[in-house]
C-alpha positions as CSV (number, residue, x, y, z in Angstrom):
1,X,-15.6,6.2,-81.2
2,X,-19.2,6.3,-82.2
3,X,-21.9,5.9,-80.5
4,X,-22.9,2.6,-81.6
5,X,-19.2,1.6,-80.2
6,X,-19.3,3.2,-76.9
7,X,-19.0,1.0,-73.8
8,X,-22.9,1.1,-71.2
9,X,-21.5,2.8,-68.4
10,X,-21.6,1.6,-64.8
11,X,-21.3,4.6,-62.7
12,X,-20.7,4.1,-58.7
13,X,-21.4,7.0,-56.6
14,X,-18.8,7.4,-53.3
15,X,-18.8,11.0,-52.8
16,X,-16.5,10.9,-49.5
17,X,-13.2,10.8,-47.8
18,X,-10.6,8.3,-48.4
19,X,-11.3,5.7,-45.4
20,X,-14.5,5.9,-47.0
21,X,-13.1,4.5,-50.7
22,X,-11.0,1.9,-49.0
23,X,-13.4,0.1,-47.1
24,X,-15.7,0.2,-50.8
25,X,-12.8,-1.8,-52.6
26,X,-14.1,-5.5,-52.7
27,X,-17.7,-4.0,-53.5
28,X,-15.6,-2.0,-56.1
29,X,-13.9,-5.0,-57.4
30,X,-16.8,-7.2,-57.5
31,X,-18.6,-5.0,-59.5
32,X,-15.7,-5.3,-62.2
33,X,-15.8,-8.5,-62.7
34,X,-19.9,-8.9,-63.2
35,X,-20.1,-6.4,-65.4
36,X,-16.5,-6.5,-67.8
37,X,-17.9,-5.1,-70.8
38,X,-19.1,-1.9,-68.8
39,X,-17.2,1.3,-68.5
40,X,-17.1,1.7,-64.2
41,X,-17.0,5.4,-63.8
42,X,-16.6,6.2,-60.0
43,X,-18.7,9.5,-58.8
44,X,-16.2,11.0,-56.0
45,X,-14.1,14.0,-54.8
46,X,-11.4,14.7,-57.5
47,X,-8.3,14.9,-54.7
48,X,-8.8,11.2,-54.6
49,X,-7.7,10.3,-58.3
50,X,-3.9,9.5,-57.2
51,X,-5.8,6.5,-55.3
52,X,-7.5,5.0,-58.3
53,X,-5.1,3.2,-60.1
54,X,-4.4,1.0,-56.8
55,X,-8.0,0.0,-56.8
56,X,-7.5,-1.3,-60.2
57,X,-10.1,-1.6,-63.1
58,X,-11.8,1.6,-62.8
59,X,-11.9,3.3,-66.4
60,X,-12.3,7.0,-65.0
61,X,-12.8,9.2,-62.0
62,X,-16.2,11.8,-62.6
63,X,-15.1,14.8,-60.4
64,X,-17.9,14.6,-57.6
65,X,-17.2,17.4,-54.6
66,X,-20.5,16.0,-52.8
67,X,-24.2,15.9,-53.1
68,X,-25.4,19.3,-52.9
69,X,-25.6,19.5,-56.7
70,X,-26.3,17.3,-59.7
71,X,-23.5,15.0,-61.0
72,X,-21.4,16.7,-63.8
73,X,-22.7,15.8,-67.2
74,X,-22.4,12.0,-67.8
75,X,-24.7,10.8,-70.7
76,X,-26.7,7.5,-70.7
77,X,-26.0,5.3,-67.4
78,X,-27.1,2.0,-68.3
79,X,-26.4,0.9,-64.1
80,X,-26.2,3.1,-61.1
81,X,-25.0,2.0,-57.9
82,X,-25.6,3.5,-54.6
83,X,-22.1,2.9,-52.5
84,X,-22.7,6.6,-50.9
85,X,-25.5,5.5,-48.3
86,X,-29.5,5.0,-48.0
87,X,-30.4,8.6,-48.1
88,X,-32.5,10.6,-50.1
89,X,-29.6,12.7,-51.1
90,X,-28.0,10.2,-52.8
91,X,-30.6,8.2,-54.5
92,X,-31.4,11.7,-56.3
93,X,-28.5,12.5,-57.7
94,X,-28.2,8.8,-59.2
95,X,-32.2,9.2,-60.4
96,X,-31.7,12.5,-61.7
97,X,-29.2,10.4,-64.5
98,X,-32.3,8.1,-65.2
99,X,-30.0,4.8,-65.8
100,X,-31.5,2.1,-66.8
101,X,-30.8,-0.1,-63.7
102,X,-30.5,0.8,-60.2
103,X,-28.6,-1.1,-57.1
104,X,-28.5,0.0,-53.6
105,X,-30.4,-1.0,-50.5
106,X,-33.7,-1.1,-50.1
107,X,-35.9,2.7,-50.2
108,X,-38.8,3.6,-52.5
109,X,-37.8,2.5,-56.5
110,X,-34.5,1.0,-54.9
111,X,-35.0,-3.0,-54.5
112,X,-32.5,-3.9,-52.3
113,X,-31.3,-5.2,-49.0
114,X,-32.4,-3.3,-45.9
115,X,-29.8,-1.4,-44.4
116,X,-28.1,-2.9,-41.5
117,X,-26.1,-0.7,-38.7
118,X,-24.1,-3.5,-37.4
119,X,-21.8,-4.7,-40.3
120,X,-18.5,-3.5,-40.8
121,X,-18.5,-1.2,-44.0
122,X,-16.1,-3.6,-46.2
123,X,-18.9,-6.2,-45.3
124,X,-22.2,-4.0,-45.6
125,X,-21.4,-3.1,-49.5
126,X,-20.6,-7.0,-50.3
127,X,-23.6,-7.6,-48.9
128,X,-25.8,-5.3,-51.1
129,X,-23.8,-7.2,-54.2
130,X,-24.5,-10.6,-53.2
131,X,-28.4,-9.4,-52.7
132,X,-28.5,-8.6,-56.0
133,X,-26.7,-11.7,-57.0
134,X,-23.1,-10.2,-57.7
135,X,-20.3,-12.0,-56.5
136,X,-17.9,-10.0,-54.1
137,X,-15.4,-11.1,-51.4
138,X,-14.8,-8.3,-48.5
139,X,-11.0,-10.3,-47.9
140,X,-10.7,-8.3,-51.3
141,X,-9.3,-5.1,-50.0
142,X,-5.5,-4.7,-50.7
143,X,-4.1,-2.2,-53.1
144,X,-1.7,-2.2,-55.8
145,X,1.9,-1.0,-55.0
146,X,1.9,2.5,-55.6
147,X,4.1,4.0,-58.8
148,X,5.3,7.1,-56.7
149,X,8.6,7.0,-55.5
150,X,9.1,6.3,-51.3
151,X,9.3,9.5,-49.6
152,X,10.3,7.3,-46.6
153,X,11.3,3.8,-46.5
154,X,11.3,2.0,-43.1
155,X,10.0,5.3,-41.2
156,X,7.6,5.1,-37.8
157,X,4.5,7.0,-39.1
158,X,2.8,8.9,-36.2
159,X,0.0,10.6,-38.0
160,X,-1.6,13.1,-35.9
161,X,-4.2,14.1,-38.7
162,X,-8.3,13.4,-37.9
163,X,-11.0,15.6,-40.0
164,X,-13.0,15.8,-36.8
165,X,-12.2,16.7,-32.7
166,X,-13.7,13.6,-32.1
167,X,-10.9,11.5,-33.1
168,X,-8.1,14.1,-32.2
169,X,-5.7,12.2,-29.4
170,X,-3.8,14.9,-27.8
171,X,-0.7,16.4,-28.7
172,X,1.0,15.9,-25.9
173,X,0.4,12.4,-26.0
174,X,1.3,11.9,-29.3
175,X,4.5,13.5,-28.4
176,X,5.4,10.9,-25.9
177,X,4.9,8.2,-28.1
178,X,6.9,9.7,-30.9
179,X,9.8,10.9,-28.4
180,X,10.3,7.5,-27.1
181,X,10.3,5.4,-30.3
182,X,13.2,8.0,-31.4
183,X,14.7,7.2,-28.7
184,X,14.5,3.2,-29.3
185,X,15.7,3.5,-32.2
186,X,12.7,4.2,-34.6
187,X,13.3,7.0,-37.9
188,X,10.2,9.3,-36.8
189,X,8.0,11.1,-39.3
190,X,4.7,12.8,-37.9
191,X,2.1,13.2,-40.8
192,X,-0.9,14.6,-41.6
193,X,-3.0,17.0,-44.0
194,X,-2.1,20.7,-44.8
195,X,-4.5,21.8,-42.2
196,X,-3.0,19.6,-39.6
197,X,0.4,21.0,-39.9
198,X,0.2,22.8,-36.8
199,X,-0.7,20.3,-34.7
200,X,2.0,17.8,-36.4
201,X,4.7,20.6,-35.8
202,X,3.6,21.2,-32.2
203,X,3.7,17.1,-31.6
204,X,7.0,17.3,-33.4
205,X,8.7,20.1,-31.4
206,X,7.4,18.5,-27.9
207,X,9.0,15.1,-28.9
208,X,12.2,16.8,-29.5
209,X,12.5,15.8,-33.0
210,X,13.9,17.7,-35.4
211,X,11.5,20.0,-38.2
212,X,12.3,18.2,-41.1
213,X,10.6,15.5,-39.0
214,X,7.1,17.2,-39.1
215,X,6.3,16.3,-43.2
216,X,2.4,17.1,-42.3
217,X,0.9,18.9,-45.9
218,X,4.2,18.1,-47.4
219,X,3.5,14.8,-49.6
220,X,1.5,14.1,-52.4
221,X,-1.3,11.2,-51.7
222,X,-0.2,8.8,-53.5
223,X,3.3,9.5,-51.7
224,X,1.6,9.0,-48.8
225,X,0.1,5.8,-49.7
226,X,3.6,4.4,-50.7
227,X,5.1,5.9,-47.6
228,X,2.5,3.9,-45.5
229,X,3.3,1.0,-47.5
230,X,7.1,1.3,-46.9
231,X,6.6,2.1,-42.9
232,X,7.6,-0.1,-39.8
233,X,4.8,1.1,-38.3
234,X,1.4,3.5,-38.5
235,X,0.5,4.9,-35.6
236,X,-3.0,6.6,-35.9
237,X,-6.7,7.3,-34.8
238,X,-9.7,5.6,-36.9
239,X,-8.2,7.8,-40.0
240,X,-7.1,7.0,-43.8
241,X,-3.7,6.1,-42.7
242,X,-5.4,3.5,-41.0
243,X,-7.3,2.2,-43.8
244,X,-3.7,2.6,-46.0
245,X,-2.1,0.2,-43.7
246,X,-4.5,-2.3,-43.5
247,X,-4.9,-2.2,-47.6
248,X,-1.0,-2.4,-47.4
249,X,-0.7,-5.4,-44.3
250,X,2.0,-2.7,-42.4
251,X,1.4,-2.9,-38.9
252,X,-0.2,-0.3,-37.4
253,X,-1.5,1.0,-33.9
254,X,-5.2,2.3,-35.0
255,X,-6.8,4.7,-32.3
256,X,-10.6,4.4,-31.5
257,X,-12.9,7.3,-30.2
258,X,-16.4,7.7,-31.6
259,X,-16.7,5.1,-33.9
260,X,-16.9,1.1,-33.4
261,X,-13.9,-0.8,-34.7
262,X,-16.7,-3.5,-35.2
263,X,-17.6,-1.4,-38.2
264,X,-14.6,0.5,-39.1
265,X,-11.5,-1.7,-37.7
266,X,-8.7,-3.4,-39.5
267,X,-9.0,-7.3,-40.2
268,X,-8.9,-9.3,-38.0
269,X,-6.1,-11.5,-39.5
270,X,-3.8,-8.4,-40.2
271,X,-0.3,-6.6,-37.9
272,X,-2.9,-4.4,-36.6
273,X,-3.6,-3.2,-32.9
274,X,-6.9,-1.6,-31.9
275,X,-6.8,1.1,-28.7
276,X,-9.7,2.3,-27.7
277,X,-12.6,2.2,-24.5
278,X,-16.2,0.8,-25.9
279,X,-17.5,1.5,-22.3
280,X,-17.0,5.2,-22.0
281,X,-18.0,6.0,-25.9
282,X,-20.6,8.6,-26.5
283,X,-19.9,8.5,-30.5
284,X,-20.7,11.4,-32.1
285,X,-18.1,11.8,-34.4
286,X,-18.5,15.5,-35.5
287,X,-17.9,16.7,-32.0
288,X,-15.0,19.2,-31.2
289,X,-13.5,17.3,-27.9
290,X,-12.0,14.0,-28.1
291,X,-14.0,11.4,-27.7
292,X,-13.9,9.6,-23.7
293,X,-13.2,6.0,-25.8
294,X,-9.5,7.6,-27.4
295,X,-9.0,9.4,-24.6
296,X,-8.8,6.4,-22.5
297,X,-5.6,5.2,-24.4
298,X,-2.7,6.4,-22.9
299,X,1.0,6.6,-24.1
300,X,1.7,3.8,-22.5
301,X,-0.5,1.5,-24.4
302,X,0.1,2.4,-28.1
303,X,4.0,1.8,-26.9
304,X,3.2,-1.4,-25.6
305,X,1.3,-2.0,-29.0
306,X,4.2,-1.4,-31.1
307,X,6.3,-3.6,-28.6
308,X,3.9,-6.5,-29.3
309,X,3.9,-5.5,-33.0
310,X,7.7,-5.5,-33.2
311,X,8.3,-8.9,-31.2
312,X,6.0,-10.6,-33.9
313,X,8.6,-9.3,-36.6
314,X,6.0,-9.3,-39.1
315,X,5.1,-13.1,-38.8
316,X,3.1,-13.4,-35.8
317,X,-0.2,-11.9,-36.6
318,X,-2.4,-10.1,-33.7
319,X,-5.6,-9.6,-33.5
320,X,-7.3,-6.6,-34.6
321,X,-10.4,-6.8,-33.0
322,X,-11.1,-5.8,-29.5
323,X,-10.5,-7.5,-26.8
324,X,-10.4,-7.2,-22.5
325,X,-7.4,-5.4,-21.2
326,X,-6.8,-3.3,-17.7
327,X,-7.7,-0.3,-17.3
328,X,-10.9,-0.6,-19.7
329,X,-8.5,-0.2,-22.7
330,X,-9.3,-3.0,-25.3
331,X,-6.6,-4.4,-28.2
């Protein structure tokens, strides 16, 4: 192709964990559509390519580890979008490729909306499309079906992964829950990341489940994604798996500590329960203990969840936002 051929590019910049892409899709999306003669080239960690497809109508993945150095070599960007955040980190690395138009929210050469702490992140990037007149719908957010085979069809996910103490719920809990679904019936799997195996395997051997039950490190993440989508049932803190199940509509028992399911929850409309305390949350989510809020959920509670999510057999839909319930835990 020569030059004169070649497609402007539209390069997004999302340098960050998976939750993090998921919650971008309708912005994602809605950028595809107002711009179809564009090449969308999306700026973010290469471990997340598997992922892409499901999104749909992204032309190519540039391999983007974070922010501490320039974007690899892209040539002219004719629009750069700011998905990442309102720092000064990321508006370099999208001025440093000079493109020819800029979006994000509102900072010095950025027109834009002002940044707003309240909105739920599916809802804040709309937002910053519709300011700049693009058209995007945040009920936009499921994902295609995933083309790698089911590692697990019908399984109980208990994933006991969280990139931070913050959101860790303990192990021993986690163990209840798992031993008594087994022993209701449910096909147990407890997931998670390489580096969580060891926790997964110590939840695992406490429910008295057998190894092969601990798959934590063992899939690949687009397995993952279809084994979510195949599941009965996610249980989870505020994690990927949780954002995989709401993309997916697979009911799912989503653990809060130090962040707000007003910003980070599942929809509203979806199978999905939310467990957490608002009233004892300190919310700092790099910190090494468990947040008070997750802490306040007991076994008890997500197994009560998944008996309300079971008794709706995948018709009734419950609430995903928080609401009153004894003992300062809120569903």
């Amino acid at each position: 192709m020569s030059a004169s051929d070649a497609k402007p590019v539209l390069l997004v910049l999302r340098a960050l964990k998976l939750g993090d892409l998921l919650v971008a899709v309708p912005a994602l999306r809605g950028l595809r559509r107002a711009f179809p003669q564009h090449e969308l080239v999306l700026a973010a960690a290469s471990w997340l390519e598997p992922i892409v497809p499901l999104i749909g109508g992204i032309n190519r993945l540039l391999p983007t580890p974070g922010l501490d150095d320039p974007l690899p070599p892209l040539g002219p960007v004719d629009v750069a979008v700011n998905l990442h955040g309102k720092g000064i980190e990321s508006r370099t690395r999208l001025e440093e490729l000079q493109p020819a138009h800029r979006l994000g929210h509102e900072a010095k050469g950025w027109p834009g909306p002002v940044w707003d702490d309240t909105l739920h992140e599916r809802e804040r990037w709309v937002r910053l499309l519709r300011w700049h007149g693009i058209a995007a719908d945040a009920e936009d957010y499921h994902l295609a079906e995933p083309e790698a085979s089911t590692p697990a069809v019908g399984a109980t996910i208990v994933h006991v992964g969280a990139a931070y103490g913050s959101r860790q719920w303990p192990v021993e809990r986690f163990a209840a829950v798992a031993c008594q679904l087994a022993s209701d019936g449910h096909d147990v799997v407890v997931t998670g990341g390489a580096a969580d195996r060891p926790r997964a395997q110590d939840v695992t051997t406490a429910a008295g489940l057998a190894e092969s039950a601990c798959v934590a490190g063992e899939w690949a993440l687009d397995e993952f994604a279809a084994a979510v989508r195949a599941a009965r049932v996610v249980i989870t803190a505020d994690t990927s798996a949780a954002h995989l199940a709401s993309a997916y509509r697979t009911p799912s028992v989503v653990l809060f500590g130090p962040a707000a399911p007003e910003q980070w929850g599942p929809p509203a409309d979806g199978p999905h329960i939310v467990l957490t305390d608002a009233a004892v949350r300190r919310g700092d989510p790099f910190a090494a203990e468990p947040d008070p809020a997750i802490l306040a959920v007991m076994p008890g509670h997500v197994l009560d969840a998944v008996a309300r999510l079971e008794q709706g057999n995948g018709v009734e839909r419950l609430p995903g936002r928080a609401r009153p319930r004894a003992g300062g835990v809120t569903r």
